[in-house]
N, C-alpha and C positions, 0 to 999 in steps of 0.2 A: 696760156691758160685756155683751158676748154669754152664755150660760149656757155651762155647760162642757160638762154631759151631751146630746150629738146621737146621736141614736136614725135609723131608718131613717124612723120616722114623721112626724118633723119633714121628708122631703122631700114637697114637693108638685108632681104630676104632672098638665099643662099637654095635654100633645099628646107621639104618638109618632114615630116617627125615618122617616119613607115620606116625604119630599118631598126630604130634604137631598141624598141622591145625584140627583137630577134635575134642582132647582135651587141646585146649592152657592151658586153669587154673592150669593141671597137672607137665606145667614146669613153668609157670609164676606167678600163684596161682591164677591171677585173670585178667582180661578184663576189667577193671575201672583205671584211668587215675594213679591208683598206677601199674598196669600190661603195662601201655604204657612207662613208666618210666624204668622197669623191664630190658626192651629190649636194653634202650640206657643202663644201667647199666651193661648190658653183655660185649659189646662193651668196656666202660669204664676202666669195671675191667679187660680186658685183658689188656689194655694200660699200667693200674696202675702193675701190678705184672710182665712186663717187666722194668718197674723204679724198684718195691721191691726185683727184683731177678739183681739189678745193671746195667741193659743194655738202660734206656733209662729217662733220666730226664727234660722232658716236652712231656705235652699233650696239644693238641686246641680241645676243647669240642665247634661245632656250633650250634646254631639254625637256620634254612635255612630260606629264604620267602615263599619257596613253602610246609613248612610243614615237609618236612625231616632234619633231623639231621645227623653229620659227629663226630667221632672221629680221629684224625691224632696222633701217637706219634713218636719220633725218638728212637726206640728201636729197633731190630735184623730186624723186617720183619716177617712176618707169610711163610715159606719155599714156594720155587715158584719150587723145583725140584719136580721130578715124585716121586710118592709113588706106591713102589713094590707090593702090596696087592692091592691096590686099578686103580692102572692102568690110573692115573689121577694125576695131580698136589697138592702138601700140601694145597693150596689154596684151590682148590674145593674141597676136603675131608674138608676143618676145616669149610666151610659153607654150606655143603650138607649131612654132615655124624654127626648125633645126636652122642651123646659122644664120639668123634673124637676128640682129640687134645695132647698137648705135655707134661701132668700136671697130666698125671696118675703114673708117678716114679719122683724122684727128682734129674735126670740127667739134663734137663731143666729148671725147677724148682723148686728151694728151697722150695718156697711157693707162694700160688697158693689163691686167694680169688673171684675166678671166680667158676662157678654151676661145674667145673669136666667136664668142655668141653662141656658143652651143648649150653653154650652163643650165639657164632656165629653163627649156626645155625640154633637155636629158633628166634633169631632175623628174622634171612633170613627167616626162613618159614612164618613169621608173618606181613612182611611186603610184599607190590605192588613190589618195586623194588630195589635193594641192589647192588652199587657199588663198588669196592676193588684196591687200590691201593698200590704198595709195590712197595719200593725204594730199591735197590741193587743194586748198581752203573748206571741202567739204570730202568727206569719204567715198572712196569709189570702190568696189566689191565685185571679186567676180572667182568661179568653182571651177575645177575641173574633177573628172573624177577616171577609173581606169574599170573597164566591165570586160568580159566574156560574150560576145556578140554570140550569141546559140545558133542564129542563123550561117555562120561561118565556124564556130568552133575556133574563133582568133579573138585574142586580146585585144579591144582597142583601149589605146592607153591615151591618159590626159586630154579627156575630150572636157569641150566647155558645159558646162551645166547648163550657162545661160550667158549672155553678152555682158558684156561691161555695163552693170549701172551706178547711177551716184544716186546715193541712198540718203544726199538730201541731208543728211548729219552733218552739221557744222563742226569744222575744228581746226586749232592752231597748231597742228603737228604738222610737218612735211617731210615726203618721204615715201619709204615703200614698208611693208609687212607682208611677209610670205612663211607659210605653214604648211607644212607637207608630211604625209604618213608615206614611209618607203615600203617598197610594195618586198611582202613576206616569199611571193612565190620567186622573185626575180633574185636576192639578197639569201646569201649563204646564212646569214644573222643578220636582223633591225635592231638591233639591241647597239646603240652610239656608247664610244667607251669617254666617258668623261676628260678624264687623262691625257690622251690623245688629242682631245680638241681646246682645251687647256693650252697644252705648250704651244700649239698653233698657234693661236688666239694672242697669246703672250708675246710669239716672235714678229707677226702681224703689226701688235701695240708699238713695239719696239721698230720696226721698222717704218714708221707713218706717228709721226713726233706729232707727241700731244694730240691723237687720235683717243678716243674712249673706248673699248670694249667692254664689256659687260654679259658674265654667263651666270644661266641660272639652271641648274638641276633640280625642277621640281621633283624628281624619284630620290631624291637624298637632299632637297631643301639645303642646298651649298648655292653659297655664290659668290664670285669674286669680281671683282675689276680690275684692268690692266691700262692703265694711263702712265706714257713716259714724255716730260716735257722734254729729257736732254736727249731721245729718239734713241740713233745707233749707240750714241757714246755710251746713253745709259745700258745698251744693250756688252756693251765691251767690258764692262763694270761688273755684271752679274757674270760672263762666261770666266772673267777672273778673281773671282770667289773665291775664298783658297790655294790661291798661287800669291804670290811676293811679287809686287808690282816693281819696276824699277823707277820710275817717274809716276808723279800725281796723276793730273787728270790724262785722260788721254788726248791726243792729238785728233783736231777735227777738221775738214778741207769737204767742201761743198759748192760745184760751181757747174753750168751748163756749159758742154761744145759742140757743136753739130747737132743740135737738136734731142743730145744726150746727157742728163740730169746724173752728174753723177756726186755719189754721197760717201764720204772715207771716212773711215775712225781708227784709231791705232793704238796702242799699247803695247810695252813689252815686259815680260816677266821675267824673273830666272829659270824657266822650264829651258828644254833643251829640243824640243821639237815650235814649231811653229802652229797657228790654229786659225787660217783665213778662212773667212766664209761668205761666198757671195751670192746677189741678188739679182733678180731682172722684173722689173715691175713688182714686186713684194716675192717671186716666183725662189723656192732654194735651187740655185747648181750648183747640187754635189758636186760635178764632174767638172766644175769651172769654165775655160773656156776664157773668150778674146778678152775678155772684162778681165778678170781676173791676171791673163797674161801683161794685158797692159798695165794693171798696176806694180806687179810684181816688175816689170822692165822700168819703170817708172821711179819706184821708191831705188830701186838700187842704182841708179844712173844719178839720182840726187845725191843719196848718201853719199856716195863715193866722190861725190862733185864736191859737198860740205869736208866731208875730210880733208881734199886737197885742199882746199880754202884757209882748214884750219892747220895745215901742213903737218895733220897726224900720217898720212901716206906722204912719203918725198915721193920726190919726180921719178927714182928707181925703182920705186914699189911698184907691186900689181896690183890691181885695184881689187878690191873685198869682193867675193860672190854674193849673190843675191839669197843663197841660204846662211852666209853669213849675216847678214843683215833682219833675217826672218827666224834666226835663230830667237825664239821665247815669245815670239810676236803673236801675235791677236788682232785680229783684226775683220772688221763688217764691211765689203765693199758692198753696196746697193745703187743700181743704176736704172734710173725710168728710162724708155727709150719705147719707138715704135717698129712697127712689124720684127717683131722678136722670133729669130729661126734658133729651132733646138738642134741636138743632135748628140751624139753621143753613145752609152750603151743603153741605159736607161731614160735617154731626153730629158737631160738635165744638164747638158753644156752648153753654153750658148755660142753658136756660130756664127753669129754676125760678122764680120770682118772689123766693119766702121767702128765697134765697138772699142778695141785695143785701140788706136790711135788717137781717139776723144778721153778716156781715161787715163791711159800713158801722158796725155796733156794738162789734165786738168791735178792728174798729180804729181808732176813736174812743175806745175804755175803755184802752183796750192803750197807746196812745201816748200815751196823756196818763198814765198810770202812769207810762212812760217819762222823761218830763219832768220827773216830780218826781227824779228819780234825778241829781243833783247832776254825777255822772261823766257822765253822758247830755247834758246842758245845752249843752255845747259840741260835739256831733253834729247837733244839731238847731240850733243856731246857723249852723254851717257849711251846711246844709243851705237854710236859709232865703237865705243869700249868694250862693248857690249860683242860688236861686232870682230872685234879684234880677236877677244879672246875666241870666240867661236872658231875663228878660221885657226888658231893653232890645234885646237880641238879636231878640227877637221883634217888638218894636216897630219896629225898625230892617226885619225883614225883609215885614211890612206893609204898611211905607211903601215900600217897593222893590217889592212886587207891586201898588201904588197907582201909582206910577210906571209901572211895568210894562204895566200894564191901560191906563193913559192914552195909552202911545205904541203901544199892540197888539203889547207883543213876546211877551206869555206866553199870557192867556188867546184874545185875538183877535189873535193875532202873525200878519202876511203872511208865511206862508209858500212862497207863490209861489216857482218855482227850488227848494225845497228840499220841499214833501210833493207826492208826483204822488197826490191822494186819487183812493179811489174813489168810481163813480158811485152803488150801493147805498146804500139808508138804512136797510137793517135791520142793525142794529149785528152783532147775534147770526151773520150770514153773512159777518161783513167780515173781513176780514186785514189787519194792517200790518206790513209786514217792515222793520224795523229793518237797516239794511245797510252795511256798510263800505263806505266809497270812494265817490265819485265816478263812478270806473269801473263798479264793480258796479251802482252804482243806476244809471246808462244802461241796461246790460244789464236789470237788471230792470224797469226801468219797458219796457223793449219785448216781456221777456218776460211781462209779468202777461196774467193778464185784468181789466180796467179795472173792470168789474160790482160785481166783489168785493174787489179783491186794492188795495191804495195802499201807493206805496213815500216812505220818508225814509229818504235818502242822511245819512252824516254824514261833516262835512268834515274832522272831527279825533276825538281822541282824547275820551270827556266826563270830565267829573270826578270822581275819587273821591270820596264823599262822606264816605266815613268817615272824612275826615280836616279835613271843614271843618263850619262854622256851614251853618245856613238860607241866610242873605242871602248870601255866598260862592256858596252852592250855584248863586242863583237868578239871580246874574250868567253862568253857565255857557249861551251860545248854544245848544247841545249838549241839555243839560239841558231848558232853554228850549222848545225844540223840541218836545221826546219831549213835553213836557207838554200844551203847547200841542194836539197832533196827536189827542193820547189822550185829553182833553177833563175828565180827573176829577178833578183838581185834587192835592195831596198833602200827608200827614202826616193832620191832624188836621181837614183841607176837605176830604179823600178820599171821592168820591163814585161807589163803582161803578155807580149806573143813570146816569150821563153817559157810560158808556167807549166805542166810538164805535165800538171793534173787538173782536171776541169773541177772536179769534187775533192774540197780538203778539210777532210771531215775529221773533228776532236771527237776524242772517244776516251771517255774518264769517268770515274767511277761517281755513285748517285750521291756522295758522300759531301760533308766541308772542303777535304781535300782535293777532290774531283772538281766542287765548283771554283775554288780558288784557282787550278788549275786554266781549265777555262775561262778564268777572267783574264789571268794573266798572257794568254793568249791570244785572248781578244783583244787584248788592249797592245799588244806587240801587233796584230795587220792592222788594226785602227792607227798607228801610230805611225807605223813603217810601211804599210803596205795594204795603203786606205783603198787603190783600187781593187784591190784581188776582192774584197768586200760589196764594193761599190758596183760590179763584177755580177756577182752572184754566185762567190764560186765558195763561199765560207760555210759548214754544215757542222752541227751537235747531231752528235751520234749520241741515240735515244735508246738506251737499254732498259730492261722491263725490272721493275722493282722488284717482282714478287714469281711466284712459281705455284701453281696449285694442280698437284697430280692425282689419280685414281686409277688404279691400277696402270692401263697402259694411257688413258687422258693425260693431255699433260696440256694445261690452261697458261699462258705469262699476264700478266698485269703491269701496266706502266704507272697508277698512279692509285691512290686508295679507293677513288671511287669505283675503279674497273675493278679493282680487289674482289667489293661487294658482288657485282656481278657474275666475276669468276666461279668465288665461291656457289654460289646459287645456278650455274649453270654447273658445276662438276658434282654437286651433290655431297651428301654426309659421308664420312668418315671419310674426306680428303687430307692431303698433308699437305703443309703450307709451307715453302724455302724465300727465307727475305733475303736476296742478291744483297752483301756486304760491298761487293765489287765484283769488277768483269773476268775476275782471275777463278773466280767459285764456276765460272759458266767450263763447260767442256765445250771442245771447238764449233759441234755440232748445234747446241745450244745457242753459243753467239752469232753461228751462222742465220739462225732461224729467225732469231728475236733481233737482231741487230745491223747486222751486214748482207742479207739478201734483198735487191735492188724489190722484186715483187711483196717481199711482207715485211722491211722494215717501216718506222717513221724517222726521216731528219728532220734536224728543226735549221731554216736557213736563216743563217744571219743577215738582217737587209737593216741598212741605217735609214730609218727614215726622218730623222732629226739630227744631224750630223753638229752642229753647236751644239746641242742640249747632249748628245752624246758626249763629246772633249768638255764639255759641264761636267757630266756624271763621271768620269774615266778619272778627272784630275780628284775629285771627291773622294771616292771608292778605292784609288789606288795612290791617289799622291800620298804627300807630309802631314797633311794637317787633320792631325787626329780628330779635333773638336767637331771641324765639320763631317766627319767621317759618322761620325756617333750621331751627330745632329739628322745627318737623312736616314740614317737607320730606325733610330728612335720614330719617325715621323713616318717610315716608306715601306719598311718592311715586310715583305709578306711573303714568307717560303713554300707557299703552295700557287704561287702566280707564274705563270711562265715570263719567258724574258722580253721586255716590252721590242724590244728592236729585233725580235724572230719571228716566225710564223713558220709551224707546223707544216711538213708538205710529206706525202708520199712517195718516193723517189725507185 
């Protein structure tokens, strides 16, 4: 456990705040309403790892009227004493001094899911103006604010208004409160999307048991609280919402090794894919990594150990694969741990090494404790049965892609008539538009350019998958196809240095049948082929609703409010053509509004809530109609773009 008494002294001061307004993207990655986000998350994750390090169990996350945001939690205080090095208060070192703070040893902090002290800070340089309050038996108060120095023509950003003072106001709160307007010139949009900070907020709750969170949207006077006393499990609970659980509660295993806090929850459904999602100090890796390898070598080195035990494998059997084992599974791995190295494509795998061997252990020790638990016995029975059948599944779907391979319909399938490839062999430059129709892919095979661009037409609908086996799936022509075209095989042969196209862009019409389309696609790479996503290599091909011509003017419109616009720049007596589908465009037409790299828009698919994603996927596309209807009812809104894309110019 962290020590209780934090002094100003225990911050340690790295480098000062002169580069962040120049090159924000460096510390926030980016200036689009995911880098406005970035900023309240700094904030945040301070809150939250004075809860994870035991000092503080509620936070109030607000949304203001006037556009700023506040975080308050009751935890130690950010030190309000003098810092001997810096000549100034803990307070204005931890938001004026770039990696400054108390989380670079783990005297303070056991664990730390905040950027390494650069949070408060960055915030402060980033926004207009930044207020701070800290409760220590009396209130302590201090401004910063961001001006135009005229004498230089340069921003200086989060300077102090005035020193730390205590204003002498008694009070029984403790803690910190911080309020900050994000600066309008630096932020693509200040405008916080409620929604977005919501599921956070929620997976936060769920990950840091019997924590309180608390949001308030004063611009729509909403508020909720997120308080889970059963932590992960209740988190494993909610992501199986509408799946068939095969056992009650879920299995839970919690124990420290090496100085690594690790926390497991399990559950398994009848689904036919698996849905692991892990953590590093509250932190998502997408991309997994040691943690996660350790568990997965871990759970299957047991299972397999309990089967022989219970002499459902004899001594001549082969032991079950570890996707047989994860076959319907769920599961929250979350691991506290110190100096946590990323890496990956997007720095969200965690590279530690020590990590796999401390996890691999603790759920190897965990689960075989389990076992002897008499109530348990018939969990881990089911589980194993569970596991059987899958591997004849799997067997089955082998010898179908052995088949497969033999008549060249998957891996070296003719696709003549149906991929018009391109000439290019640098993969990294290539495109494949995925395309409704028949029609459409005419038109776009005439409109490409050949160098780069290769179009697959489909002739029907593909298959959901979330509703079937492997071997089902890989009977699907459709399917077959996409796979074949994109070269990198899927599930668990998933090979991204094979993928053949850097851009694999859907392109279907603005229609119900167009979106169903695209969902159903979406949820085939979400499922089978989460990295090509994870990647960045997934894109919506964005065609123009509308056409408004005058004589030789000829205006496109992508949504009704450009409409207006259009209209109004082409003037009276225009004609107006509403695109039914991409089959009504002539080649030259989709060239222009659609497939040219200079004046189309893609919209890229980037998951950035990957549970809350395999939540909505089983909702939206599984069996259970009620709750189908239930988020409909409650969510719908078909003028919203897709919460897991963002718009880009390509």
């Amino acid at each position: 456990m962290a020590k209780n008494s934090y002094k100003a002294e225990d911050i340690k001061i790295l480098e000062g705040l002169d580069a962040v307004r120049m090159r924000p993207g460096m510390y926030i990655g980016t200036t689009s309403i995911k880098g406005l986000h970035h900023i309240l998350w700094e904030i945040v994750d301070n809150a939250v790892d004075e809860a994870a390090n035991g000092h503080a169990d509620k936070i109030i996350v607000t949304l203001h009227k006037d556009g700023s945001a506040s975080v308050e939690d009751n935890g130690r205080g950010i030190p309000t004493d003098m810092h001997s090095k810096a000549g100034v208060s803990g307070v204005q070192v931890v938001f004026t001094q770039l990696h400054a703070g108390g989380k670079f040893n783990s005297e303070n902090y056991s664990y730390s899911g905040g950027l390494h002290g650069v949070g408060a800070s960055v915030t402060n340089a980033l926004s207009e103006w930044l207020k701070v309050q800290v409760y220590k038996n009396t209130v302590y108060e201090m401004e910063f604010k961001s001006y135009l120095d005229e004498s230089t023509g340069k921003v200086k950003s989060g300077v102090p208004l005035y020193p730390l003072k205590d204003t002498k106001v008694k009070t029984k709160k403790k803690g910190t409160f911080v309020r900050f307007m994000p600066d309008k010139t630096v932020f693509e949009t200040i405008i916080f999307n409620a929604e977005t900070i919501l599921k956070r907020l929620k997976e936060l709750a769920f990950l840091n048991k019997g924590l309180e969170i608390e949001f308030y949207d004063e611009r729509t006077d909403f508020k909720q609280t997120f308080k889970y006393d059963g932590g992960i499990v209740d988190f494993v609970k909610y992501l199986n919402e509408g799946k068939s659980t095969l056992y009650g509660e879920p299995l839970y295993i919690k124990a420290e090794k090496d100085k690594i806090l690790v926390e497991i929850a399990i559950q398994h459904t009848d689904a036919y894919v698996d849905s692991v999602y892990s953590y590093v100090n509250n932190i998502p890796t997408g991309e997994g990594g040691m943690h996660e390898t350790g568990f997965r070598s871990g759970l299957t080195r047991t299972l397999n150990d309990f089967a022989r035990s219970k002499n459902v494998l004899k001594e001549k059997d082969d032991n079950l694969l570890g996707d047989d084992f994860r076959e319907g599974l769920t599961a929250i791995v979350s691991i506290k741990m110190q100096n946590v190295q990323f890496e990956g494509q997007t720095k969200t795998k965690l590279g530690n090494p020590e990590a796999r061997p401390a996890v691999e252990y603790v759920t190897v020790n965990e689960l075989e404790v389990l076992q002897k638990d008499k109530k348990k016995v018939k969990v881990f029975e089911t589980i194993i049965q569970k596991a059987i059948a899958a591997s004849k599944v799997r067997l089955a779907a082998k010898k179908a892609k052995e088949i497969a391979r033999a008549s060249k319909s998957i891996e070296a399938q003719n696709l003549v008539g149906k991929l018009a490839a391109c000439s290019g062999r640098k993969a990294e430059l290539n495109e494949l538009f995925i395309v409704e129709g028949d029609s459409a892919g005419g038109s776009a095979k005439q409109a490409r350019v050949r160098q780069f661009q290769a179009i697959l037409p489909l002739r029907g609908k593909p298959l959901n998958v979330e509703k079937k086996k492997l071997d089902q799936i890989l009977q699907n022509e459709e399917i077959r196809t996409i796979i074949s075209a994109l070269g990198t095989g899927i599930g668990s042969e998933f090979d991204l240095e094979s993928l053949k196209y850097h851009k694999v862009i859907i392109l279907s019409d603005a229609d119900q049948d167009g979106a169903h389309i695209r969902a159903i696609l979406l949820t085939f790479f979400f499922r089978y082929m989460r990295e090509l996503v994870n990647a960045g290599h997934v894109y919506i091909g964005m065609p123009p609703l509308y056409k408004v011509s005058k004589g030789n003017v000829e205006e496109y419109a992508y949504d009704d409010n450009e409409l207006k616009a259009k209209i109004e720049k082409v003037g009276r007596g225009h004609s107006l053509q509403r695109y039914k589908g991409l089959g009504e465009m002539n080649p030259s037409q989709l060239w222009e509004t659609t497939m040219n790299p200079q004046t189309r828009s893609l919209m890229q698919v980037t998951i950035e809530d990957a549970a809350e994603a395999d939540r909505l996927i089983t909702v939206l596309m599984g069996d259970e109609v009620g709750e189908r209807k239930k988020y409909i009812f409650e969510h719908a809104n078909f003028n919203k773009t897709d919460e897991f894309a963002k718009i880009k110019h390509n």
